[in-house]
Structure formats: C-alpha cells, structure tokens
C-alpha positions as CSV (number, residue, x, y, z in Angstrom):
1,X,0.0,0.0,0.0
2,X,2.7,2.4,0.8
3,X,4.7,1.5,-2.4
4,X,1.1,2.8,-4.3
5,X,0.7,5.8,-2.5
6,X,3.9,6.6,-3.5
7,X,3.3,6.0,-6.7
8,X,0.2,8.0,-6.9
9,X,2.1,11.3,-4.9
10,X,5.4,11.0,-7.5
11,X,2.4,10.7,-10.5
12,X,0.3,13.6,-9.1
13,X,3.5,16.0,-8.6
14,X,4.5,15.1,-12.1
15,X,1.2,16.2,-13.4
16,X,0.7,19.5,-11.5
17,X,4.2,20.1,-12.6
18,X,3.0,19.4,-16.0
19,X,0.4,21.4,-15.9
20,X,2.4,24.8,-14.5
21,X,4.9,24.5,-17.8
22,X,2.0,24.7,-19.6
23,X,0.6,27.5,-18.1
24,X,3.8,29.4,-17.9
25,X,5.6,28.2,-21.1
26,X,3.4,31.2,-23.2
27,X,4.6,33.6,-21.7
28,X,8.3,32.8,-21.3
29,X,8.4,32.4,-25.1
30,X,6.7,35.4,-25.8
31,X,9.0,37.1,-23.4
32,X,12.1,35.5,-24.7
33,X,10.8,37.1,-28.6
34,X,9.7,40.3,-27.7
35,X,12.9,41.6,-27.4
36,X,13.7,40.3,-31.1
37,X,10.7,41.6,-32.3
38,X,11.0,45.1,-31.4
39,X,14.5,45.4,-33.1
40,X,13.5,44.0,-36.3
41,X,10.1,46.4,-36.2
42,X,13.0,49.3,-35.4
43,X,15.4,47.8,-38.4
44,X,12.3,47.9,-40.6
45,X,11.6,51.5,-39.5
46,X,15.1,52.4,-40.1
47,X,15.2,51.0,-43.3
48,X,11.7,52.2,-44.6
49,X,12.5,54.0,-48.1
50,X,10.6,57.2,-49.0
51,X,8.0,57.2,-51.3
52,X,9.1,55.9,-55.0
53,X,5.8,55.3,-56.3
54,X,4.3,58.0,-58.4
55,X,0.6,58.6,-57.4
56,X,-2.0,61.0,-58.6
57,X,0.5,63.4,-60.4
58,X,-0.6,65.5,-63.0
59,X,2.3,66.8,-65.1
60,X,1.6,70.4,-67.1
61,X,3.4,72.1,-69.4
62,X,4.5,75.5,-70.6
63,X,6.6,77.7,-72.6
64,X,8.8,80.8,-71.0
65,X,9.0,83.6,-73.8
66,X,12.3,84.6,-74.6
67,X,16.1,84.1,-77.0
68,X,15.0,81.6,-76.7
69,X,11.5,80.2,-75.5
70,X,11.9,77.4,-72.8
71,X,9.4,74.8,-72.9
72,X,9.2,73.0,-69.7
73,X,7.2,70.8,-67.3
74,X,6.0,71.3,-63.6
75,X,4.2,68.6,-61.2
76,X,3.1,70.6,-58.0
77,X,3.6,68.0,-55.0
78,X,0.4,66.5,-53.4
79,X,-0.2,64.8,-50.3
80,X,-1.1,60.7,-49.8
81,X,-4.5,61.5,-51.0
82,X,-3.8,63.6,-54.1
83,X,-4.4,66.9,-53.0
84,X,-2.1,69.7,-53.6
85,X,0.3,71.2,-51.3
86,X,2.9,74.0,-50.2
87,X,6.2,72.9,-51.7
88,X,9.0,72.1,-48.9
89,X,11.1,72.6,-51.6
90,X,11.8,73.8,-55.7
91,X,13.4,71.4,-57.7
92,X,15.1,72.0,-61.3
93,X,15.6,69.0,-63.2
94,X,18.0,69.6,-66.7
95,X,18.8,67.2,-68.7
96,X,22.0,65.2,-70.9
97,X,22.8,65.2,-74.2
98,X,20.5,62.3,-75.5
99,X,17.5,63.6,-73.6
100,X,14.6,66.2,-72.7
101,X,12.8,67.1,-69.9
102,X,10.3,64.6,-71.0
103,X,12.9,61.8,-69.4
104,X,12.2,62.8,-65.9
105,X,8.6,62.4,-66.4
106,X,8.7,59.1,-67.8
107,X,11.4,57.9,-65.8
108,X,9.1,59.3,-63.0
109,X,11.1,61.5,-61.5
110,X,9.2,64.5,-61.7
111,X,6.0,62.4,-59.8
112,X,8.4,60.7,-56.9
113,X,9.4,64.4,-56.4
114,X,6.1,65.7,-56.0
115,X,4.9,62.6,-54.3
116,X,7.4,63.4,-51.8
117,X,6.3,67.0,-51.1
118,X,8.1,69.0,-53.6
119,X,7.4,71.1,-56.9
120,X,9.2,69.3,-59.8
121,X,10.1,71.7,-62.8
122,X,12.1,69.9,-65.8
123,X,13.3,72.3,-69.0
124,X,14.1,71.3,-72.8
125,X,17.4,73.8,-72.6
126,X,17.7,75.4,-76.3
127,X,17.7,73.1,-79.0
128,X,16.4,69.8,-77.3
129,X,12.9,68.7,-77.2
130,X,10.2,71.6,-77.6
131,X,12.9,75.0,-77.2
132,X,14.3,75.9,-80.5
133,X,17.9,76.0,-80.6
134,X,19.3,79.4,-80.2
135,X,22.4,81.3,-80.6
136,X,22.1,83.4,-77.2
137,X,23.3,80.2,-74.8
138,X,26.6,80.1,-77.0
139,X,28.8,82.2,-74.2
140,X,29.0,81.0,-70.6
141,X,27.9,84.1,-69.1
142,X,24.4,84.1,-71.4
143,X,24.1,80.3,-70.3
144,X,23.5,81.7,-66.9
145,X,21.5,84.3,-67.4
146,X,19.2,82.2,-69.2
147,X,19.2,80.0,-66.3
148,X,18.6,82.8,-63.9
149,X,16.1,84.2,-65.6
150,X,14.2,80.6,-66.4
151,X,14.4,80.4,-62.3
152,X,13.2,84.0,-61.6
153,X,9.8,83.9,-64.2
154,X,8.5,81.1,-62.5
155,X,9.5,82.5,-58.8
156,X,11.5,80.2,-57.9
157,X,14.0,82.0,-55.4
158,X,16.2,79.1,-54.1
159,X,16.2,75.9,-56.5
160,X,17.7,72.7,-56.1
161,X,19.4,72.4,-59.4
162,X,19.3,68.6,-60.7
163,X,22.4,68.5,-63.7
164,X,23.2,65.4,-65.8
165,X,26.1,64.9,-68.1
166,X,25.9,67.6,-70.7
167,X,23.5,70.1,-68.9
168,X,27.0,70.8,-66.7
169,X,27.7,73.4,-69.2
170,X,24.7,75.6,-67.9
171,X,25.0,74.1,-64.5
172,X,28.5,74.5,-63.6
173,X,29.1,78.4,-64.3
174,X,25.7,79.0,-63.0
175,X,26.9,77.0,-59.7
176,X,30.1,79.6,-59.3
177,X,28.6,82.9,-60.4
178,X,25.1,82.4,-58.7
179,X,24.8,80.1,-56.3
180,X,22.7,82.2,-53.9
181,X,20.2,81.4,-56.0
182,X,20.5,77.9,-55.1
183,X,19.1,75.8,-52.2
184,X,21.2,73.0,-53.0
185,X,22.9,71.2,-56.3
186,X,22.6,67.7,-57.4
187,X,25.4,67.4,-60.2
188,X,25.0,63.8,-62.3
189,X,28.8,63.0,-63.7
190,X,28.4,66.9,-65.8
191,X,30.8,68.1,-68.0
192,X,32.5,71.5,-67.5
193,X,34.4,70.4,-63.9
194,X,38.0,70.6,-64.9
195,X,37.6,74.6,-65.8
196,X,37.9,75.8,-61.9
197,X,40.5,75.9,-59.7
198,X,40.1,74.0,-56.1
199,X,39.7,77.9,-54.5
200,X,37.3,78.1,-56.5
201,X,35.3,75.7,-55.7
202,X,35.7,75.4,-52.0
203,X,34.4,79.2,-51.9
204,X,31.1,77.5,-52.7
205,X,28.9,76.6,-49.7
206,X,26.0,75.2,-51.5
207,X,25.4,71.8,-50.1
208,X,25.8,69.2,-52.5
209,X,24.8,65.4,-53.8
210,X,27.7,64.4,-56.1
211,X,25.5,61.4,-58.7
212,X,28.1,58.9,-60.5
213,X,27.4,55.3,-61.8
214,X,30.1,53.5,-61.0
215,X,30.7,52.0,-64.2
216,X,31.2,55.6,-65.5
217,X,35.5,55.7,-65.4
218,X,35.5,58.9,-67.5
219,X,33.3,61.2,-67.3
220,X,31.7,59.9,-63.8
221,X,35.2,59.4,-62.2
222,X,36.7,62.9,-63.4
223,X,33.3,65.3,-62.0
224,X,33.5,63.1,-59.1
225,X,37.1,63.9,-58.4
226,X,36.8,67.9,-59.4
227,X,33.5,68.0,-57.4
228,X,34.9,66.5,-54.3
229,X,36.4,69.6,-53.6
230,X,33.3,71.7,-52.8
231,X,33.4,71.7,-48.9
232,X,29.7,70.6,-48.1
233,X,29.4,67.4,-50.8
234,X,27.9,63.9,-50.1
235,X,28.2,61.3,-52.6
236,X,25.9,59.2,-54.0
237,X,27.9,55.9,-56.1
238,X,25.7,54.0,-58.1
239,X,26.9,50.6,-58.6
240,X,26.1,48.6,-61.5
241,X,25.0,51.6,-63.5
242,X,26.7,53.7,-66.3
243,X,26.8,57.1,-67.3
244,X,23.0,58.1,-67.5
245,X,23.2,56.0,-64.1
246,X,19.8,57.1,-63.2
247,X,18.4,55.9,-66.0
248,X,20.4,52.7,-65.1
249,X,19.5,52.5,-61.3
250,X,16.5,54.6,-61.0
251,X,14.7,53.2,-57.8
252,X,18.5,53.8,-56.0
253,X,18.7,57.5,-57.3
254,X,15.2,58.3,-56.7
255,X,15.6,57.2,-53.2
256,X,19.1,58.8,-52.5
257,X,17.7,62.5,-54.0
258,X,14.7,62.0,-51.3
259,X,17.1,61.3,-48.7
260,X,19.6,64.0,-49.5
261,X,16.3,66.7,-50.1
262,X,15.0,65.6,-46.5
263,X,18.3,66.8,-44.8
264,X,18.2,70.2,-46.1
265,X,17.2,73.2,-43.9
C-alpha cells in the first residue's frame, strides 16, 4: 500500500508540474521574442524607403518667352490622398545630351518628387525637345543668365538644381557665379568640372549630392574627383549603373535624392 501511494504522490506532482509548464511556457516564449521583435520592427523602420511610387501626379506644361522660348514641365507635389500642397522645396531638373525634360517624367522623377512633397520643374534647354535651338546660350555668361532668368519667371528664389552629363555646361558656371540662387545642387557626372580651380570651388557653400554610376571611369570618375572639392558634398555611387546612371539604377537614385532633399534646412 505504501509503495502505491507513493506512486500516486510521484504521478500527481508530475502532473501538477506538467500542468504549471504549460501554463507558464506562453509567456516565457513570448518574453524570450519580444525583445527580437522590437529590433527587427525598429530595423524595418530604419530602413523604410521614401515614397518611389508616383501617385495621382498631373504633369503640365509650358513655354517661357524669350532668345529663346523654354518649354518646360512642372508637377506641384500632393499629399497621400492627391491633394495639392505648399512645396518644402523647388526642384530644377535639366537634362543630358540624348534627352529632354520629358525623361524625368517618364522615368518618374518628376511624380516621386512631387509625391514626396516638392514642386518638380524639368526644362528642354535650347535646341532639345520643344525649345528651338538658339544662338544666345553660346557664351558661358548668357548660359547663366538664361538659367537665372528661367528660375526667376516662375518665382523660384532658391532651387535645387538637378544636372546630368551635358547640362554641366549651364550648371556648372551657373553654380560659381550664382549660387545664392541655389538651395542646394545635385550634379549627375556633368561636364564642365575641370575649368575651376580647387579655390574656386571650396568658396562654394552650396550643399551638395555628387550622382556617379560606378561604371562611368571617364566622365563619372573625373566630375567626381573635381566636385569632391566643394566643402559641403555627399556622394551618391551608383553601382552597377553607367553614365546616365539614373536611368540605369533609377529606384537607387530616386531614393538617395529624397534622402539627400530631406536633410536640407
């Protein structure tokens, strides 16, 4: 008899302590995870792109009189729902050789941009797209009047100036004889960086996004190099991609300009 109550106390403990593991065991584990869990919520957070979807954009268009008229296009940024805002910001997209203003609208640059809470303003600079080409832009200093004056008829008072490739020829000058005129400058491998001297470029404070594909030994390597000089520069390396590189790697470039446009002041 003693040998079975024995038994029935050792099989009695066992279950009781049975049944408090399974009581308890929930919330151990969800203990033991919640730590886990709340630093990959904060990695996603951290990691959580802007927005690179274009939705509810209209893009218009327009022509500035002038030697020459300036055809251009504008998308006015808009909040989650589609309705229109105030502007954090003015950005001037130009444009390379073997393209128009209507590339950043395709590409959908111009709607990301206004997506993102600012207005979006891309040019045909004289003799590409819908301007007629012109003698006036032949001399540096008319180059930068013309884009002074594109900026000041459509009140914009401190651009971000967006300059691919060829477009450096406008771009460039324009960045060392007016850059009060500029919030910030986003220079995509431009020509035109090997005609100023390292003074003159670290006299510039504009703050700066330096755009390269990394494929892009030339002309991407050599603006990159000159460029590095100006005293407030980040840089943004696109790997994989070749001279257009945002054409190449547009979802990276997209997101890099948002990023670098959210840290202004």
């Amino acid at each position: 008899m003693n040998f079975l109550r024995n038994r029935l106390v050792v099989l009695c403990l066992v279950l009781l302590a049975t049944l408090l593991l399974y009581l308890l065991l929930p919330s151990i584990r969800q203990g033991s995870m919640e730590p886990s869990l709340k630093a990959q919520r904060s990695a996603v957070l951290a990691t959580s792109p802007p927005v690179l979807t274009p939705i509810n954009v209209s893009i218009r268009t327009g022509q500035l009189p002038g030697d020459p008229p300036l055809f251009f296009r504008e998308a006015l940024p808009v909040d989650g729902a589609g309705r229109q805002i105030i502007p954090r910001l003015q950005v001037v997209l130009l444009h390379g050789q073997a393209f128009t203003s209507k590339t950043w609208e395709e590409l959908g640059t111009m709607a990301i941009l206004a997506n993102n809470g600012y207005q979006a303003l891309a040019v045909d600079l004289p003799g590409y797209g819908q301007s007629p080409d012109s003698e006036a832009p032949k001399s540096e200093q008319n180059r930068v009047e013309l884009l002074s004056k594109f900026m000041e008829s459509l009140g914009i008072k401190a651009a971000v100036l967006v300059s691919p490739s060829m477009s450096g020829h406008y771009s460039i000058p324009f960045l060392m004889k007016n850059n009060a005129q500029l919030k910030a400058f986003v220079p995509v491998a431009p020509v035109g960086t090997r005609s100023y001297s390292p003074q003159e470029y670290q006299n510039i404070q504009t703050p700066t996004l330096i755009v390269f594909g990394a494929l892009d030994t030339n002309l991407g390597a050599q603006s990159h190099k000159n460029l590095m000089q100006l005293p407030h520069h980040s840089v943004l390396k696109l790997e994989g991609a070749r001279h257009a590189c945002y054409m190449d790697k547009p979802r990276e470039f997209h997101q890099g300009l948002i990023e670098f446009l959210s840290k202004l002041k």
